[in-house]
C-alpha positions as CSV (number, residue, x, y, z in Angstrom):
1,X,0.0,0.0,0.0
2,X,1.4,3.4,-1.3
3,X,2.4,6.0,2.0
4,X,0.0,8.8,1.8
5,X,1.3,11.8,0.5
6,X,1.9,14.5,3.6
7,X,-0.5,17.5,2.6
8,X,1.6,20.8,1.5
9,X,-0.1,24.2,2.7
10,X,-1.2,24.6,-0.6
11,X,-2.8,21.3,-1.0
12,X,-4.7,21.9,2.0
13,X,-5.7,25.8,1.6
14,X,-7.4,24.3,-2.2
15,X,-8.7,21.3,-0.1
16,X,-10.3,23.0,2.0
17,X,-11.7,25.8,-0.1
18,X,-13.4,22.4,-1.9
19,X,-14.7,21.2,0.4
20,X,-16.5,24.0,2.4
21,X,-17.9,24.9,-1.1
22,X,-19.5,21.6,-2.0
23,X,-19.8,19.5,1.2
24,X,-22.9,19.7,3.7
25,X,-20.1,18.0,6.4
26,X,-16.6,18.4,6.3
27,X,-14.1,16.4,8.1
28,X,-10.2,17.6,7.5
29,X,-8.1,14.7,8.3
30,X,-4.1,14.5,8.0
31,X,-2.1,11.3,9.0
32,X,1.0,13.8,9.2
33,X,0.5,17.3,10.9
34,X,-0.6,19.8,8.4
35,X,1.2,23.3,9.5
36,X,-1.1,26.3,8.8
37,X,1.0,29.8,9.0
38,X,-2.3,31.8,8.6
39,X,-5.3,31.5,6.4
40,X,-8.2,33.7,6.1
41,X,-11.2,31.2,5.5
42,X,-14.1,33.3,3.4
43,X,-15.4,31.1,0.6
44,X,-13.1,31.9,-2.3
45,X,-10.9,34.9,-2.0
46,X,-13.6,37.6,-4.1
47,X,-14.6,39.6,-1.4
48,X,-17.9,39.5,-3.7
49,X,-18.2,35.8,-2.8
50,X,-20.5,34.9,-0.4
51,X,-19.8,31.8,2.7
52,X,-19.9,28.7,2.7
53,X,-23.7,28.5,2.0
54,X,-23.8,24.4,2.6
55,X,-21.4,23.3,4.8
56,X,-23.2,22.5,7.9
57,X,-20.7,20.7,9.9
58,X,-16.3,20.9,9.9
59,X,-14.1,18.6,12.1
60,X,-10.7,19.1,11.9
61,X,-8.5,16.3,13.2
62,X,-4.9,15.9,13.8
63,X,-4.2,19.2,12.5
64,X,-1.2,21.7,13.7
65,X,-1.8,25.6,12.8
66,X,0.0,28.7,13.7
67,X,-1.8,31.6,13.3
68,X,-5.9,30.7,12.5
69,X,-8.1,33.3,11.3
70,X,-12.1,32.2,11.0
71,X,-14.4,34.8,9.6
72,X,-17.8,35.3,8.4
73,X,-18.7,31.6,8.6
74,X,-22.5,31.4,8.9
75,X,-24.1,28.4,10.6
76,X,-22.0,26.0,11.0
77,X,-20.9,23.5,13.5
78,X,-17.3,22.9,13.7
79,X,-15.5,20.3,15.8
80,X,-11.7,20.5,16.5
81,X,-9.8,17.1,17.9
82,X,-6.5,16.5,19.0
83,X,-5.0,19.8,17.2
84,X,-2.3,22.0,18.4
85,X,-2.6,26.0,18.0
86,X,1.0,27.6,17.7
87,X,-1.0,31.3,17.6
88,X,-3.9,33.1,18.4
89,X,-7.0,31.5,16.6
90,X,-9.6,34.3,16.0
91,X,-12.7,33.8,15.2
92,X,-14.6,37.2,14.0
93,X,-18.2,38.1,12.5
94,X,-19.0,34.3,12.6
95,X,-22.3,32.5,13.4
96,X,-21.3,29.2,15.1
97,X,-24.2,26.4,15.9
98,X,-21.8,25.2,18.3
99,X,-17.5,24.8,18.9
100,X,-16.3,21.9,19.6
101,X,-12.5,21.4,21.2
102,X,-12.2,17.6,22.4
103,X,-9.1,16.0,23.5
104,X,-6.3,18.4,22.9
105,X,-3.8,18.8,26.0
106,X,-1.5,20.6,23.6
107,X,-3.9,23.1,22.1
108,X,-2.2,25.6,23.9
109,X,-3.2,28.4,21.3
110,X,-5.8,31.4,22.6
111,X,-9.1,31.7,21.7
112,X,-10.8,35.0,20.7
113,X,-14.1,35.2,19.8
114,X,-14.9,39.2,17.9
115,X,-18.6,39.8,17.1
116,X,-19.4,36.7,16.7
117,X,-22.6,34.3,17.9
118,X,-21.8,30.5,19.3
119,X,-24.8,28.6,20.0
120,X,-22.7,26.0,22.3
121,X,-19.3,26.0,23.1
122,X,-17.3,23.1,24.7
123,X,-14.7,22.3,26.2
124,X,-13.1,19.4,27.0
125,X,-10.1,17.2,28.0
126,X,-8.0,20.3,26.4
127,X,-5.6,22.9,27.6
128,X,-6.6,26.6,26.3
129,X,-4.0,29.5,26.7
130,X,-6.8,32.2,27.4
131,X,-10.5,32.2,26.2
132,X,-11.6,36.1,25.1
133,X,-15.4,37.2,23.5
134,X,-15.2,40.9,22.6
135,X,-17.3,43.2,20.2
136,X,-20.7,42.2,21.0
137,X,-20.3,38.4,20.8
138,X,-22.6,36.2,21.9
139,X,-22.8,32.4,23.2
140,X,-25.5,30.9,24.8
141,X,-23.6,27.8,26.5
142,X,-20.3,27.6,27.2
143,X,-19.4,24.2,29.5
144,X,-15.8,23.9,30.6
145,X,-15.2,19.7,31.8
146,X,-11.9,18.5,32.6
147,X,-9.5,21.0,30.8
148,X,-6.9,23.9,31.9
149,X,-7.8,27.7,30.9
150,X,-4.3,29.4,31.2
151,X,-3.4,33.2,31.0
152,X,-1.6,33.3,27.9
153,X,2.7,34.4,28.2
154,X,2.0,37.0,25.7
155,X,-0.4,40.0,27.4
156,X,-0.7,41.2,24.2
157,X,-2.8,38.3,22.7
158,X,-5.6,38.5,25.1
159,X,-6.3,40.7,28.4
160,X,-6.1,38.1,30.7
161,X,-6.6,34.6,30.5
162,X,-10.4,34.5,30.6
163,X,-12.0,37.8,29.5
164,X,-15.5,38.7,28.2
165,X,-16.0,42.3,27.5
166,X,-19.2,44.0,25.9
167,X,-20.4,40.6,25.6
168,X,-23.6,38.5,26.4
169,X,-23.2,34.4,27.5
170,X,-25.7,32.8,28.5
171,X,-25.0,29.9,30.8
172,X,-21.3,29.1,31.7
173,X,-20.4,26.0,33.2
174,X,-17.1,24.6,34.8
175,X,-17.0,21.0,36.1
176,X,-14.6,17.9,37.0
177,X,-11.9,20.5,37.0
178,X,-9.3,18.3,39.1
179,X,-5.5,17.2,40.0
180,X,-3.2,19.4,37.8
181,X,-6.0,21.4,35.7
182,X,-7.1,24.9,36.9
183,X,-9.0,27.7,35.2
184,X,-7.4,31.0,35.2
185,X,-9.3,34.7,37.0
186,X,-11.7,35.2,34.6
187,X,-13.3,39.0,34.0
188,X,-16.9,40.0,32.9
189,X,-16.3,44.0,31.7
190,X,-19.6,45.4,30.4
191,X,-20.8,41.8,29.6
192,X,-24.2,39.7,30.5
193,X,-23.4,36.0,32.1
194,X,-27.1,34.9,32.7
195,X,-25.8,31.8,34.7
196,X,-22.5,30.4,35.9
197,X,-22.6,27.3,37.7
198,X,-18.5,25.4,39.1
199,X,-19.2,22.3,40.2
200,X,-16.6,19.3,41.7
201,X,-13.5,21.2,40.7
202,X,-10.5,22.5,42.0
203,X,-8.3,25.4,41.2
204,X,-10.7,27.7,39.6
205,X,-9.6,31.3,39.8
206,X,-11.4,34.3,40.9
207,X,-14.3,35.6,38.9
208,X,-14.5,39.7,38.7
209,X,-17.3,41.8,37.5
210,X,-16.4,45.6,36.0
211,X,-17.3,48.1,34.6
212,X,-21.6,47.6,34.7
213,X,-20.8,44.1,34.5
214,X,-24.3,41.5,35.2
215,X,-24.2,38.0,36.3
216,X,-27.7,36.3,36.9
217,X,-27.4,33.0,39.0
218,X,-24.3,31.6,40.5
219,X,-24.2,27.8,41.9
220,X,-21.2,27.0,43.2
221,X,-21.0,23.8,44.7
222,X,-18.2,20.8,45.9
223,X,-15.8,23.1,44.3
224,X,-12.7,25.7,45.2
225,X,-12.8,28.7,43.9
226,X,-10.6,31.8,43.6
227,X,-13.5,34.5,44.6
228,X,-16.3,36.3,43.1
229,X,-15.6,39.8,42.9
230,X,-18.5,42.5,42.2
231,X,-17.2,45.6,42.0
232,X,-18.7,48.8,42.0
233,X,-21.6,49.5,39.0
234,X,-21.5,45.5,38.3
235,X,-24.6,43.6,39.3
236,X,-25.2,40.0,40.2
237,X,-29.0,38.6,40.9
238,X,-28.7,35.6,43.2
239,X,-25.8,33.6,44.9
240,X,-25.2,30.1,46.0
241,X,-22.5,28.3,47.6
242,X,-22.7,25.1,48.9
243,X,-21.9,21.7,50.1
244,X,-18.2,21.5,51.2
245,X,-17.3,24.7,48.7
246,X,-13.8,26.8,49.5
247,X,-13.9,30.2,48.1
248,X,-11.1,32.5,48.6
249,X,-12.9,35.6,48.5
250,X,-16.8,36.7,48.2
251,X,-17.2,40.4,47.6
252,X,-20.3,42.6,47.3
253,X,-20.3,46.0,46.4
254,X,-23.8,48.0,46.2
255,X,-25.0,45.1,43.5
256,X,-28.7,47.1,42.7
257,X,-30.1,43.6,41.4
258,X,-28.7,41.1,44.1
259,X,-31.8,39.6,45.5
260,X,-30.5,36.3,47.4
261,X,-27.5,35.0,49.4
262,X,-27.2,31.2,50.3
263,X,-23.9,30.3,51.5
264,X,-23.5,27.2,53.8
265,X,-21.5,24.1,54.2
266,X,-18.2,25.7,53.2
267,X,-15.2,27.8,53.6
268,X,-14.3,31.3,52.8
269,X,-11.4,33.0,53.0
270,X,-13.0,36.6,52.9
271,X,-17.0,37.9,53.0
272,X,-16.6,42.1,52.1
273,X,-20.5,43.3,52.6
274,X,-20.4,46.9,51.3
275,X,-23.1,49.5,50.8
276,X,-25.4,46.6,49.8
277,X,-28.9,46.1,49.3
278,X,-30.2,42.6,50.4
279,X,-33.5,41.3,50.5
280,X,-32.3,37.8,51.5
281,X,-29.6,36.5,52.9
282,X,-28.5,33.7,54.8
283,X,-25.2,32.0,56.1
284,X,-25.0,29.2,57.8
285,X,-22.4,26.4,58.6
286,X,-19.4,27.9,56.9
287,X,-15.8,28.6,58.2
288,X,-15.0,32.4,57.7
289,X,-11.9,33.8,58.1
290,X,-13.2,38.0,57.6
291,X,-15.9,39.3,57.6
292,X,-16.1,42.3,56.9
293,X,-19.0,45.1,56.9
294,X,-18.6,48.2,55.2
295,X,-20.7,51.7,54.4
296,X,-24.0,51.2,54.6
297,X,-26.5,47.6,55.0
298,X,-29.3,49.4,53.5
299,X,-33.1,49.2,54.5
300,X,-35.3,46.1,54.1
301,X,-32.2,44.3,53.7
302,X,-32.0,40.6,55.6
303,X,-28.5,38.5,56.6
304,X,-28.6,35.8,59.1
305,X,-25.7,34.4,60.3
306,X,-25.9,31.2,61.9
307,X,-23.5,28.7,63.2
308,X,-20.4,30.4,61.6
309,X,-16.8,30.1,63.1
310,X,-14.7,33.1,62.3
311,X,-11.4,34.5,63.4
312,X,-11.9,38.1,62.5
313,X,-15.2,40.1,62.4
314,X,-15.4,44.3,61.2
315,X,-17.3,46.9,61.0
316,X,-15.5,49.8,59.5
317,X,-17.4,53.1,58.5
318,X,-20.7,51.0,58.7
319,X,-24.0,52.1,59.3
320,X,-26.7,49.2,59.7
321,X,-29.8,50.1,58.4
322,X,-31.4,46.1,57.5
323,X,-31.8,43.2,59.7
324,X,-28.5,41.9,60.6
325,X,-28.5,38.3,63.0
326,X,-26.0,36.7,64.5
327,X,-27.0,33.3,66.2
328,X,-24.4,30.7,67.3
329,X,-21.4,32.4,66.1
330,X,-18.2,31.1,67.4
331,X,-14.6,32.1,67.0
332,X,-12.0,30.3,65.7
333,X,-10.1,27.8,68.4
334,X,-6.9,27.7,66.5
335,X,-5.8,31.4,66.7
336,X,-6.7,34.3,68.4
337,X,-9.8,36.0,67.1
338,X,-10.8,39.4,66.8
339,X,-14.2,41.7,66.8
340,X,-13.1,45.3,65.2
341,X,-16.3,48.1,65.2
342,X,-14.7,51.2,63.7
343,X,-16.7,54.5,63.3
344,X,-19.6,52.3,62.9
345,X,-23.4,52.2,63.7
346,X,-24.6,48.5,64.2
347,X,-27.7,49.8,64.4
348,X,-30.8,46.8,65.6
349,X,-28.0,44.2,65.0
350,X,-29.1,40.8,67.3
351,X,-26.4,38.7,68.6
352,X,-27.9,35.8,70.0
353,X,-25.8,32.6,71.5
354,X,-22.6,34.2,70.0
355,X,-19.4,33.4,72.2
356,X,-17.3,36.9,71.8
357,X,-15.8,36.3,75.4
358,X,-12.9,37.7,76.8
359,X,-10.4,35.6,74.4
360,X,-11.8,37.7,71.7
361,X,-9.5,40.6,70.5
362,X,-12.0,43.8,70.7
363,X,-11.1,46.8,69.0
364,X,-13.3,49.8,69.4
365,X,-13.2,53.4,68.3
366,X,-16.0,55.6,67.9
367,X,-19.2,53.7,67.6
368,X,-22.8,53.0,68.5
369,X,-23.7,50.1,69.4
370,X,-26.8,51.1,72.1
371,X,-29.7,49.8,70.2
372,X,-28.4,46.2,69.7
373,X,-30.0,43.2,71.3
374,X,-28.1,40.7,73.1
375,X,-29.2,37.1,74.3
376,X,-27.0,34.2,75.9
377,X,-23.8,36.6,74.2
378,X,-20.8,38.1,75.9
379,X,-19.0,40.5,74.6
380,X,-15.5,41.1,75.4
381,X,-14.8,43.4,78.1
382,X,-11.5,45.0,77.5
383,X,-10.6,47.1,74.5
384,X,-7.0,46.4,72.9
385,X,-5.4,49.1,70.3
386,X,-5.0,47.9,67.1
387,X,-1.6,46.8,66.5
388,X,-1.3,48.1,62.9
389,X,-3.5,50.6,60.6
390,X,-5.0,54.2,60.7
391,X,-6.5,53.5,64.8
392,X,-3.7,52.6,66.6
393,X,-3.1,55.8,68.3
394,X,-6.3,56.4,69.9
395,X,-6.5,56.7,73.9
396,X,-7.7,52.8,74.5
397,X,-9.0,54.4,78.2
398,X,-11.9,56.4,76.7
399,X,-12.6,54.1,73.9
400,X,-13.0,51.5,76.5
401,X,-15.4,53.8,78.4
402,X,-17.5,54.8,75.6
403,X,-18.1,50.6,75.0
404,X,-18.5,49.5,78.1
405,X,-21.1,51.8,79.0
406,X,-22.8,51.0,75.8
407,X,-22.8,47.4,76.5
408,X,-24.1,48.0,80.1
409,X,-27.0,49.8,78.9
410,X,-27.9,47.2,76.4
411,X,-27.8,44.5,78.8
412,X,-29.7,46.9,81.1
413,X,-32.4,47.1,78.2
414,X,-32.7,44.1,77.8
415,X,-33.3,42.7,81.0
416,X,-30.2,41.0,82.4
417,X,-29.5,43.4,85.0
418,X,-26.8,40.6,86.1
419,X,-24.3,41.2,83.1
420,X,-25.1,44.9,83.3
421,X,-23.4,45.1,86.7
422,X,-20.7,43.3,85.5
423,X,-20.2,45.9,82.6
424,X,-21.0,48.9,84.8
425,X,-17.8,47.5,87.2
426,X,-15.2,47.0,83.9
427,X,-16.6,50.8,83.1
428,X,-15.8,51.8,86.6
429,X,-12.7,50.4,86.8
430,X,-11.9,52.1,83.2
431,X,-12.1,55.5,85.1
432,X,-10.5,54.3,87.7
433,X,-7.2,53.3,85.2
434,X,-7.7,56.9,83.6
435,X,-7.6,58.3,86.4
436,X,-4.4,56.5,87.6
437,X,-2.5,57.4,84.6
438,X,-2.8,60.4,85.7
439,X,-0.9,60.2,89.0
440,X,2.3,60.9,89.6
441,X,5.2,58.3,88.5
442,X,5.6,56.5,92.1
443,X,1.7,56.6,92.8
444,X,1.4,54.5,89.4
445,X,3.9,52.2,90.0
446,X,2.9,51.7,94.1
447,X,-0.6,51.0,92.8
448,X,0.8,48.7,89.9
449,X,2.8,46.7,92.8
450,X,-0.3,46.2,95.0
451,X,-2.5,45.1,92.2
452,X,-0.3,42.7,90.7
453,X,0.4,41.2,94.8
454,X,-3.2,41.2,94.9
455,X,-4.1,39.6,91.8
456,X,-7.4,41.4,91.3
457,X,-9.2,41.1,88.8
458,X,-9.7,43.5,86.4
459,X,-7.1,45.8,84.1
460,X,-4.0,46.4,86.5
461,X,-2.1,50.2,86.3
462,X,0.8,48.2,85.6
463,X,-0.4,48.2,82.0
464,X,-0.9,51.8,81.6
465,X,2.4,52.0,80.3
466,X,1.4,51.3,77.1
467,X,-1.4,53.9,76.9
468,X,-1.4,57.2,75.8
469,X,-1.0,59.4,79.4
470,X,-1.9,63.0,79.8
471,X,0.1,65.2,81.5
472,X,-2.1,67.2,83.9
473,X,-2.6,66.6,87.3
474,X,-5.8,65.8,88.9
475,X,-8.0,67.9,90.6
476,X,-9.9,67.7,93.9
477,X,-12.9,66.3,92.5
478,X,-11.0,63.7,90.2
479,X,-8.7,62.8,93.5
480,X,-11.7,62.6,95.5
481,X,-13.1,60.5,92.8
482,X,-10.1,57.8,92.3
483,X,-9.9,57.6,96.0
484,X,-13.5,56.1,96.3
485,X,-13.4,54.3,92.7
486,X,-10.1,53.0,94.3
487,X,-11.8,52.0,97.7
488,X,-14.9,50.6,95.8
489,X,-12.8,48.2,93.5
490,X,-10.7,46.8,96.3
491,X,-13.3,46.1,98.7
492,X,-15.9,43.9,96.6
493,X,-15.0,45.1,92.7
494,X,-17.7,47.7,92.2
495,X,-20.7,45.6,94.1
496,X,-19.9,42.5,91.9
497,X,-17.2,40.3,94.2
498,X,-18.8,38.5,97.3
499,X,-15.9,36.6,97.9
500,X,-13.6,40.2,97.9
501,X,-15.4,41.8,100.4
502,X,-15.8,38.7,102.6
503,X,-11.7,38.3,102.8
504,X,-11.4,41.6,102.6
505,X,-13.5,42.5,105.9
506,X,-12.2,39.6,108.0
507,X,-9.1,40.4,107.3
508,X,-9.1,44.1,107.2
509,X,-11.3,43.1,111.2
510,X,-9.0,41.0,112.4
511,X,-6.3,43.2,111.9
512,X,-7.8,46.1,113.8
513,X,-9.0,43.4,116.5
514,X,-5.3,42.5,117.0
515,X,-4.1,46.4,117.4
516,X,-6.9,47.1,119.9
517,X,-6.2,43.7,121.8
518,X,-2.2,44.8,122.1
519,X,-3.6,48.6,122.7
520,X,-5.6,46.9,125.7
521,X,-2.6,45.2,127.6
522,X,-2.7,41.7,125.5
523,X,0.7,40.8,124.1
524,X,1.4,38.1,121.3
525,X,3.1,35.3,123.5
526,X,5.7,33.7,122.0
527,X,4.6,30.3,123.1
528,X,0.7,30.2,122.2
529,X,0.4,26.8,122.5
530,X,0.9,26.2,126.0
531,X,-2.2,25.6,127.5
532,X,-2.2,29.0,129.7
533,X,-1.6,30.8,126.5
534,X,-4.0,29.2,124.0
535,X,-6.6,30.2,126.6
536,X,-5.8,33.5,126.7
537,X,-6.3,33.4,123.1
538,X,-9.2,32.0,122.7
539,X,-10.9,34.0,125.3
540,X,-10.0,37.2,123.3
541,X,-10.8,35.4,120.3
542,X,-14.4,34.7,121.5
543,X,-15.4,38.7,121.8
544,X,-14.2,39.1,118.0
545,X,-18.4,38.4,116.8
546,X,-19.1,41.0,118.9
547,X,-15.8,43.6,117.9
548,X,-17.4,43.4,114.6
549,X,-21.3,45.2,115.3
550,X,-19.8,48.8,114.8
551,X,-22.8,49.6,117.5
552,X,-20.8,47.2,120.2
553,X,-20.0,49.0,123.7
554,X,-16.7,50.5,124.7
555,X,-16.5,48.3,127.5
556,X,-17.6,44.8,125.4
557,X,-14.7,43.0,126.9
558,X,-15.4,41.8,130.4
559,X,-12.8,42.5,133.4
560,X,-10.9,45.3,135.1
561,X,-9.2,46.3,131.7
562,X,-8.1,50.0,131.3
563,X,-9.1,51.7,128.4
564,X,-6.2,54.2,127.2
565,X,-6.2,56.6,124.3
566,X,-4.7,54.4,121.9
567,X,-7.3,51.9,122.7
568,X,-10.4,54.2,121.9
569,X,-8.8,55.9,119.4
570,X,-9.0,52.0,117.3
571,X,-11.9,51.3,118.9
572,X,-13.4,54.5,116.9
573,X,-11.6,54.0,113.6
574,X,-12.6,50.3,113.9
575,X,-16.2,51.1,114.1
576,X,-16.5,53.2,111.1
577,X,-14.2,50.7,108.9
578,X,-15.8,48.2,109.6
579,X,-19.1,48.9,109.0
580,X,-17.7,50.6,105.8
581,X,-17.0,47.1,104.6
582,X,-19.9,45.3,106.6
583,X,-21.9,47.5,104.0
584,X,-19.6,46.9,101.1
585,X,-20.0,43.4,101.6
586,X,-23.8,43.9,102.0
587,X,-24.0,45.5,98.9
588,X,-22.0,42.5,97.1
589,X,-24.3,40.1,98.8
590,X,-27.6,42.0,96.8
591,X,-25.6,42.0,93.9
592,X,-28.6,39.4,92.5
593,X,-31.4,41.4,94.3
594,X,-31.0,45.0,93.5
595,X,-31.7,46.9,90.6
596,X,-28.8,49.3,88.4
């Protein structure tokens, strides 16, 4: 059998003129690569020739081309298998029934489609260096199975590796995109994508809308994607992501059309909510590392948020207008988590069964957070500067004042008077600190010594050092002030420590009832367990109950004792200290009882 004669250029430019002249289906076969350098397919060459008028159908098989030029074909379907592209292949003012590419892993060659209409365009087992419709082109399906879309070396062949630009495309979808296959960021600029559905692949990049850019429906499910990025003047009608789903980052900015949110099951790297109008939104079950609210959540919008770890939560220049719910939110285990409200107005916000405790970061600058509702939630209770960024110099103090006293009247409106006190003693003890870094040097660090020997609880002087000080002294009302924040706080922590002002009374008791005993004639004995001793003791011991009425009688203690100065001088002081912290620990002991 004779070897079949490898095709020449010219044999195959005058094959394939015959054929797409005379032939309803075409099928270009070579056993041997046939190299195209470029070829301008347009019926025969008169520009007063019309297309192909019968072809219906063109496969090309086996086939290597540099640079490819389609234009003005009219109708047709063609089918492209194992071919390598060496160039850009453009398609221009064509009307495709559908495109074809099946089984080429060296295709490599971009695709650019230029005023021109596809019906259906697949791809699949392939590698494509860049996909690009321009010029009012239209497709109605594209499908995208098991194949790579690369950004192309050259940034002068295409914009980026997937671009659509003053375009319409009807449905778009990307599946089975695994192991070493990925699909490049892909851009809609002044384009219609009706629908875009990714589903069980990996590696897809990010998906940007500029420009007045509009994308219907997007179902995104068992897949990872880079993001979906609506940007400013670009619209986007509803959003789904589900069922074990990783998206890198999910941003909406003031999308006019956006009419419903579903995210749950998954993992996202980044949530931006800004100046957006949301009639329904819900997310539920998904990992979040930020999210992040910014400008405005305008009115009638609704976003729950339920069951959602996150590490970092923000509210920067935000003003909630919508229904905004938290329920079950957690924060992340691994790392330390943070809440940010910046300049922000949260607005009717509910948090209900968050856990935003104390080993929550909280940064806080200038915001309103008064009309909020709080149920089974904590909030953190100390304020921490923000370690990098525009609000790290602010005075933490009177931030910390401005939140806590929000948060106590919140939990005061909404009837857990409880968690109100608490708040309302973190407030006072805020003062308190302001006032302290106000004191001279060796005040600071005397009361920084005795807090840190005491262990109380609350926010020591000793970390004032850190804060921004002022440099005026106090005056007799702020003196007069620290002195009974200072006396309140050590005694039983603002009304909310029992056990403080128990300890603190016994002790503070028994140490005046030892200085009157010695100021009466008894003497420590430096044997107390020998029997005389030890009864001595004891029989002192027995009138302490009675030391401690402040309305006992001068003479309580029964005998010829003498009563010198030094004794009735304690005897005095003892009375009104104690009943000082009889009434301290009194007011500790209602702490459950008694209204703010």
């Amino acid at each position: 059998m004779a070897r079949r004669r490898r095709l020449s250029e010219v044999d195959f430019i005058a094959q394939l003129d015959r054929l797409l002249t005379n032939k309803a289906k075409v099928s270009l076969d070579s056993v041997e690569p046939v190299v195209i350098k470029q070829y301008y397919i347009n019926g025969k060459k008169d520009e007063r020739d019309t297309p192909p008028r019968f072809t219906k159908e063109v496969t090309i098989n086996d086939v290597k081309t540099g640079v490819l030029e389609i234009k003005a074909w009219k109708t047709i379907g063609l089918t492209i298998q194992n071919a390598t592209m060496g160039g850009l292949w453009l398609i221009d003012q064509c009307e495709f029934e559908f495109i074809e590419i099946t089984d080429c892993p060296d295709f490599n060659g971009p695709i650019k489609l230029m005023n021109s209409t596809v019906k259906r365009l697949v791809i699949s087992d392939s590698v494509i260096t860049g996909i690009q419709l321009s010029k009012n082109s239209s497709v109605e399906t594209i499908v995208i199975t098991n194949s790579t879309i690369e950004k192309p070396a050259d940034d002068s062949l295409l914009y980026t590796g997937f671009f659509i630009d003053s375009s319409v495309v009807s449905n778009l979808t990307i599946s089975d995109i695994t192991g070493e296959q990925h699909i490049c960021n892909a851009t809609l600029s002044s384009s219609v994508l009706r629908n875009l559905i990714i589903s069980r692949s990996e590696n897809v990049g990010a998906f940007t809308l500029k420009k007045e850019a509009t994308l219907g429906a997007v179902s995104i499910r068992e897949s990872a994607v880079g993001g979906l990025l609506v940007a400013d003047r670009s619209d986007v009608q509803t959003i789904t992501i589900a069922k074990d789903s990783r998206i890198d980052e999910l941003s909406l900015t003031g999308a006019p059309g956006l009419q419903s949110l579903l995210v749950e099951e998954s993992k996202i790297g980044t949530i931006t909510v800004n100046n957006q109008l949301l009639p329904e939104g819900l997310i539920r079950a998904v990992e979040i590392d930020t999210l992040r609210f910014l400008n405005n959540f305008r009115k009638d919008s609704v976003l729950q948020i339920n069951n959602v770890i996150f590490r970092t939560l923000i509210f920067e220049d935000f003003n909630n207008l919508g229904n905004l719910k938290f329920s079950n939110v957690d924060r992340a285990v691994e790392e330390q988590s943070s809440i940010e409200i910046r300049n922000s107005d949260l607005g009717k916000a509910q948090f209900i069964g968050c856990k935003l405790d104390d080993a929550v970061r909280f940064e806080f600058y200038n915001s309103k957070l008064l009309e909020i509702f709080v149920a089974g939630t904590i909030f953190p209770g100390t304020v921490t500067r923000s370690p990098t960024g525009t609000y790290r110099e602010y005075h933490v103090l009177e931030q910390q004042q401005l939140a806590l006293g929000q948060l106590q009247k919140v939990y005061e409106n909404n009837g857990n008077t409880v968690q109100a006190l608490e708040y309302q003693a973190r407030y006072l003890k805020t003062i308190q600190d302001e006032l302290a870094s106000r004191l001279p040097r060796w005040l600071q660090t005397f009361f920084s010594l005795s807090a840190r020997a005491g262990a109380f609880i609350g926010r020591s002087v000793s970390s004032l050092a850190d804060k921004l000080s002022r440099q005026d002294r106090l005056n007799r009302k702020e003196r007069a002030d620290f002195v009974s924040l200072t006396l309140n706080y050590l005694s039983n922590n603002f009304g909310n420590s029992l056990t403080r002002a128990f300890w603190w009374t016994i002790t503070i008791s028994l140490l005046l009832f030892s200085l009157y005993g010695c100021s009466i004639g008894y003497k420590p004995a430096a044997h107390w367990w020998v029997a005389e001793n030890r009864d001595d003791f004891f029989h002192l011991m027995s009138y302490y109950p009675e030391f401690l009425l402040p309305t006992h009688k001068s003479n309580f203690i029964e005998g010829p004792i003498e009563h010198p100065d030094m004794a009735r001088f304690v005897d005095s002081l003892s009375r009104i200290i104690i009943a000082y912290m009889l009434y301290q620990f009194v007011q500790a002991f209602r702490k459950y009882g008694r209204r703010s």
